[in-house]
N, C-alpha and C positions, 0 to 999 in steps of 0.2 A: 621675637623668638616664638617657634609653632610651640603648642603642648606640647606633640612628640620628643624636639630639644630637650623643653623645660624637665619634662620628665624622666629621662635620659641622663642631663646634667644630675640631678637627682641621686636618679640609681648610683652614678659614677661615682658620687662622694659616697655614698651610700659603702660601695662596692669597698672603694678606696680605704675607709676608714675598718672594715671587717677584714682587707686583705691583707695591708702592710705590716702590723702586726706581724700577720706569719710568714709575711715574705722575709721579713728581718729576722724571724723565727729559724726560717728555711736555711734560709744564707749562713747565718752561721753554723746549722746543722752540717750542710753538705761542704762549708770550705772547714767545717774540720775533720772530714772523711780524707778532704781535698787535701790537711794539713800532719793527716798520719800517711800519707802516701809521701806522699812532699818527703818527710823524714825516713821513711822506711825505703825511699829510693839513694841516703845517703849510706845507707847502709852497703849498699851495692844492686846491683842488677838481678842476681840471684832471690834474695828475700823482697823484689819488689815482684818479681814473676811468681815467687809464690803466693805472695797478698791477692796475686791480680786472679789467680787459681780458683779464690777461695773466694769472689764476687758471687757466683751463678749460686753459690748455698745460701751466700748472705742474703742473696736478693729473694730464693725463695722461702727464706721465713719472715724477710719483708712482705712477700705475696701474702702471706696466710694474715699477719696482723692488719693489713693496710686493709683485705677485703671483708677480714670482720670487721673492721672500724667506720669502712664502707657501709657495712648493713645496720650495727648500731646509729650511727650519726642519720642516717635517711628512719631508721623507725622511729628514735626519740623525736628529730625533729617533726615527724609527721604528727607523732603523737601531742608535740606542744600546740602544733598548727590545730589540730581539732578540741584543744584544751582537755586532752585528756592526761593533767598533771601526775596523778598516782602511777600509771603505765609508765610514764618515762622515768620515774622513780625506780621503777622495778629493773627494766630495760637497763638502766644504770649499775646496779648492781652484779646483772647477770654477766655482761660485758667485762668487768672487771673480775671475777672469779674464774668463768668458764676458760675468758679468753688465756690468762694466764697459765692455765691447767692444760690446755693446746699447744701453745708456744711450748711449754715446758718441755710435752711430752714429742715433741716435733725434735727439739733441738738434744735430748736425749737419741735419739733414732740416728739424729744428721751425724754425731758421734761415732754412733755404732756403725755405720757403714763408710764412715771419709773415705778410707782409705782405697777400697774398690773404685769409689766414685771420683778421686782426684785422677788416681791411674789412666781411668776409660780419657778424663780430659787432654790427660799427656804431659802431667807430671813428670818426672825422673826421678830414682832414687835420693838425689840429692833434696831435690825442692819437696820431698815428702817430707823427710826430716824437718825441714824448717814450717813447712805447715802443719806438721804434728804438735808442734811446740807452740803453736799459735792456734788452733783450732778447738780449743777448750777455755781457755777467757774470753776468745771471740763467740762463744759458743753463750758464753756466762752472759756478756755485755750485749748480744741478742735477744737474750732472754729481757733483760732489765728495761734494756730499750721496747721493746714491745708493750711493756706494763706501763710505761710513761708514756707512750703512743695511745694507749687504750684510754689513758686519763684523756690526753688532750683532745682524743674524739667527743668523750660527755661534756668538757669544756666548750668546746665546736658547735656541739650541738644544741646548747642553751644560749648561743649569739656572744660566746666571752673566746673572743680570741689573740686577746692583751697576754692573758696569760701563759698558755703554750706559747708564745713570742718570747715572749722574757723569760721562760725557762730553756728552750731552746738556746738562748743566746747565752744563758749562766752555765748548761751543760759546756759550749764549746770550749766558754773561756776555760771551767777546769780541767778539759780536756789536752786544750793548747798549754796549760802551762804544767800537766804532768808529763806529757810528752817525753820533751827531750828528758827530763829527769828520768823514765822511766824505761825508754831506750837505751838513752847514750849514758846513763848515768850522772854523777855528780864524785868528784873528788875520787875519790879511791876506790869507789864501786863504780863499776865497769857498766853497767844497765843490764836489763834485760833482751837486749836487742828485739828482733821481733815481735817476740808476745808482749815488751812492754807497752804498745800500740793498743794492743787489745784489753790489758788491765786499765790503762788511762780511761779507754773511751767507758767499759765496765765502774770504776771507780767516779765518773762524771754520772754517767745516767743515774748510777746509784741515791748519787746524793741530788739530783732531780727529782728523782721518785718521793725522797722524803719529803721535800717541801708542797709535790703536790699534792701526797698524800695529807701534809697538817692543812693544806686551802679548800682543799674537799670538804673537810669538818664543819660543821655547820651552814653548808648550801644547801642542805636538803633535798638532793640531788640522787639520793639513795636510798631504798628500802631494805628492810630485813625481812618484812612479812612476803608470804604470797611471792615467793620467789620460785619455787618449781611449779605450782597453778600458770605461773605466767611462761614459765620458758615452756611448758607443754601446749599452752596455745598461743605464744607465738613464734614456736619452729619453724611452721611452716613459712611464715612472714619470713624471719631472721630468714632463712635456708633459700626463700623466692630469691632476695637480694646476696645476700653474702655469698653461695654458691658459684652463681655465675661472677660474680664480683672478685673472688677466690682465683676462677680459672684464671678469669683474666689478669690478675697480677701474679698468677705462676706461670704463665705462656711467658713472661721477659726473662725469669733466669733458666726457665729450658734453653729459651730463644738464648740468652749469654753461652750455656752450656755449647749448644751447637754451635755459636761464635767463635766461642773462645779455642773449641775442636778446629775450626779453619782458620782463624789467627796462627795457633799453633805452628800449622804448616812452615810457615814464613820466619820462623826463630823468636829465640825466645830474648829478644829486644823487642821485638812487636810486638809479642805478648805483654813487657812492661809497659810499652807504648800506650796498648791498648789499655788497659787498667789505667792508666791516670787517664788517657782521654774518656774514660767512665767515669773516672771522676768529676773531670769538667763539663761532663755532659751535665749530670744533676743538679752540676754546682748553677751551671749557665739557665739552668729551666727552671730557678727559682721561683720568680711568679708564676710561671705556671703550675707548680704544684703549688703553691701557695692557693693560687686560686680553686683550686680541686680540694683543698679542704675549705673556705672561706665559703666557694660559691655552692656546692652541693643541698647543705642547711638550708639554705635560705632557701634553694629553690625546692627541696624535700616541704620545706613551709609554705611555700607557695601553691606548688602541689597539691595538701593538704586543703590550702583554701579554695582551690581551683581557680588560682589569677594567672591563664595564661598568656595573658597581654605582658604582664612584668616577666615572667618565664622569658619570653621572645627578647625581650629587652635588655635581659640581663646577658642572654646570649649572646647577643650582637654584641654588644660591649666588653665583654671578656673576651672573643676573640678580635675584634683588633685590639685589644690590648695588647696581647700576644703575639698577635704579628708585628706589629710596629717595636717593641720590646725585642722581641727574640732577632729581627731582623738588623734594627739598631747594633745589637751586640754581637749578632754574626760577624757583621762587617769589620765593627772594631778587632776582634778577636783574632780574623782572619788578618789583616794588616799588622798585627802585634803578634804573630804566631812564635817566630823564633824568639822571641823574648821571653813568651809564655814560658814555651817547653826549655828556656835555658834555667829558668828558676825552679821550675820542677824537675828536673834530672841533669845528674852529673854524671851522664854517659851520655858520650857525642853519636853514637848510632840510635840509643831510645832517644834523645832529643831531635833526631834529622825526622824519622817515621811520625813522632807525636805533630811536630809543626805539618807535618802532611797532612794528619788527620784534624787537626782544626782548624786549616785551612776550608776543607769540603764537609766536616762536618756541624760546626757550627751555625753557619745561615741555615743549615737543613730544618733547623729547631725550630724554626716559625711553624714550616707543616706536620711539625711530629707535635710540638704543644697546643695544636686547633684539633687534633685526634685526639692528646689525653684531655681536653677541655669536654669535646661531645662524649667520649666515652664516660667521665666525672657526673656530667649531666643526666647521660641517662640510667646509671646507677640509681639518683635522686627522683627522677620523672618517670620511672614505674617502664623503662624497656630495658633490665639487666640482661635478660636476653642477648637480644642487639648489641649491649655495650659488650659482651663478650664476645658475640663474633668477629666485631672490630675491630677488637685486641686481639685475636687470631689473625683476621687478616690482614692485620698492618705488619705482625711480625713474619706470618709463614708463607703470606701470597708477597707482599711488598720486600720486607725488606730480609730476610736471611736467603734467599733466593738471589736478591738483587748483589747483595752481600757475598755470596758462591760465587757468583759469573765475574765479579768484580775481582775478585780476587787470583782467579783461574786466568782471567785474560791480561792483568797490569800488574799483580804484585802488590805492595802495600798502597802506591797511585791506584790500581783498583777498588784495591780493598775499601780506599777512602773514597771514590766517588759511587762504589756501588751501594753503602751502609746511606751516605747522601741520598741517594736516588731513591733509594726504598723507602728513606720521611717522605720526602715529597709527594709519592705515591699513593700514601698512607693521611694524611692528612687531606689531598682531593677526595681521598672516597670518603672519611669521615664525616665531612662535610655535606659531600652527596647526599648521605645515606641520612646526616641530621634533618636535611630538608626535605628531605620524603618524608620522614617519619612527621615531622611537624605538622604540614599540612596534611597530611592525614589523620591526628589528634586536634586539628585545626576544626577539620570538618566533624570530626566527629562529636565535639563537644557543640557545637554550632547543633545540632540534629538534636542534642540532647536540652539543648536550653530554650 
């Protein structure tokens, strides 16, 4: 076996034993997203189109925590890599206060204007109501979820990713078994129907928060002193990375917003449609988000050391993980389609449209998770820049464009192979664009040494 193998074998376990963890972490995050849709589709048709409404807010105060989480996790780890332990002390701290204090005041705003902003998407009178009555514990459990996001990135970032795994997996399960209680009720109380979805998932993360909050104690992982000396010189650090890092995960709930504006068109079955096939999307890209919190760190450490022989190596290796994964499961998915969508909705018209769309859109996920794989990376490897045009142009040159035409020329058959067409699209130029950049940081450090 060459070095190159041997070394490679290496990374893989290497890779393996940082990833699974939060793949298992993932997994049961996103099959209980997967698992309040599931239920709030037995509700009827009506409150699952309005759950589906309410994705493009969720996802953008997912933007905001995911791309501060982004910029903490790449500054602590750099700062471990140059052993500068007190700074990532501080860096820890700040994360945890500030970030909270943003979500907070983010999801107070999202409040004050729903109501404008569900209408423009094409709401009705009716499905306002039901997302009136859900959009303030969803609003709660956003909030919560964010502060337990924000731990698992300081976790992330000091090589411990056992434990957002295993908390990840303890949120779902309380999630999973207040559910139906909290919906459909128990005995002589009726539930809360919709918003009980939203208290469950609020009432899980809650009691997450507390346990990471007692495993914190004692790591040392935090400062008290010299906490605004440090956020005032390292704004601009935090702001180089988090910024563009920022746009980039608010350009996908614009991008859902404008989606879900042409979904609309086509009835509001498609609309439910579409909301659970979101949901199987995230559910289906588990390793690869897994791997975009796992592999970022490491390579932010590597970075730091300037080893970009293992940079290279780790690349290659994450993405055919990805492809042979994401494609593996297309397949399956796509040949299981009416099954799927028979377990997740009990309405024969959103079960015909859903098997449509995971038919064309699950294999797509190979080229859409080698995009979010280089854009992860170069968050970590000092081009946020780049990682944000990329995220631009996978959603506004590839796929919501490819997504219009598709839907303009075939109907929900379009709709499904045009959202298809624009990963594929989106995942060649990622790659493109990773292997420019490379060998040009290739050479350039080559001139430098």
């Amino acid at each position: 076996m060459s070095v190159t193998a041997t070394t490679e074998t290496g990374l893989g376990r290497q890779l393996w034993r940082q990833t699974w963890p939060m793949a298992i972490g993932v997994l049961s995050l996103l099959g209980m997203q997967l698992v309040d849709s599931a239920f709030i589709a037995r509700l009827g048709t009506r409150p699952l189109a309005a759950q589906s409404f309410t994705f493009p807010l969720s996802f953008l105060i997912i933007g905001f925590q995911v791309g501060m989480g982004i910029a903490i996790a790449a500054l602590i780890s750099r700062a471990l890599g140059a052993g500068e332990k007190q700074r990532a002390r501080r860096l820890g701290s700040l994360v945890l206060w500030v970030g909270g204090l943003v979500i907070a005041v983010l999801t107070i705003v999202l409040w004050i204007v729903h109501e404008p902003i569900f209408t423009r998407l094409g709401a009705g009178p009716r499905s306002l109501a039901l997302i009136r009555s859900y959009w303030a514990p969803q609003l709660l459990a956003a909030w919560l979820g964010a502060l337990l996001y924000f731990g698992y990135s300081l976790f992330r970032a000091h090589g411990n990713t056992r434990l957002p795994g295993k908390l990840m997996v303890a949120t779902s399960v309380i999630n999973l078994a207040l559910d139906p209680l909290l919906i459909f009720g128990v005995g002589p109380w009726h539930g809360l129907g919709l918003p009980g979805a939203a208290w469950a998932t609020a009432l899980a993360f809650a009691s997450g928060l507390m346990v990471l909050s007692w495993r914190l104690q004692g790591t040392g992982w935090l400062a008290r002193r010299g906490l605004i000396t440090e956020a005032r010189q390292s704004l601009r650090d935090f702001m180089g990375i988090a910024g563009p890092a920022m746009i980039s995960q608010l350009m996908p709930p614009l991008a859902q917003m404008l989606a879900i504006s042409i979904v609309a068109s086509l009835g509001e079955a498609s609309v439910a449609a579409w909301g659970l096939a979101s949901r199987l999307e995230t559910l289906s890209l588990m390793v690869v988000l897994a791997l975009t919190m796992s592999l970022p760190p490491w390579l932010g450490r590597c970075y730091g050391g300037g080893d970009w022989q293992r940079i290279e190596s780790l690349m290659r290796l994450a993405v055919r993980v990805v492809i042979v994964w994401q494609l593996g499961l297309g397949l399956l998915m796509t040949l299981g389609a009416p099954w799927v969508a028979l377990v997740l909705s009990g309405s024969p018209e959103v079960r015909g449209d859903l098997a449509i769309l995971i038919r064309f859109l699950l294999p797509s996920y190979a080229l859409l998770g080698v995009c979010m794989i280089v854009v992860s990376a170069g968050n970590a490897l000092g081009w946020p820049l780049k990682a944000m045009l990329m995220s631009g142009a996978r959603l506004f040159i590839c796929y919501l464009p490819c997504l219009w035409l598709g839907t303009q020329l075939g109907g929900i058959h379009g709709l499904a192979m045009g959202a298809a067409g624009g990963n594929v699209l989106a995942g060649i130029l990622a790659w493109r664009v990773y292997r420019m950049t490379r060998n040009r940081d290739r050479a350039t450090a080559g001139k430098t040494t």
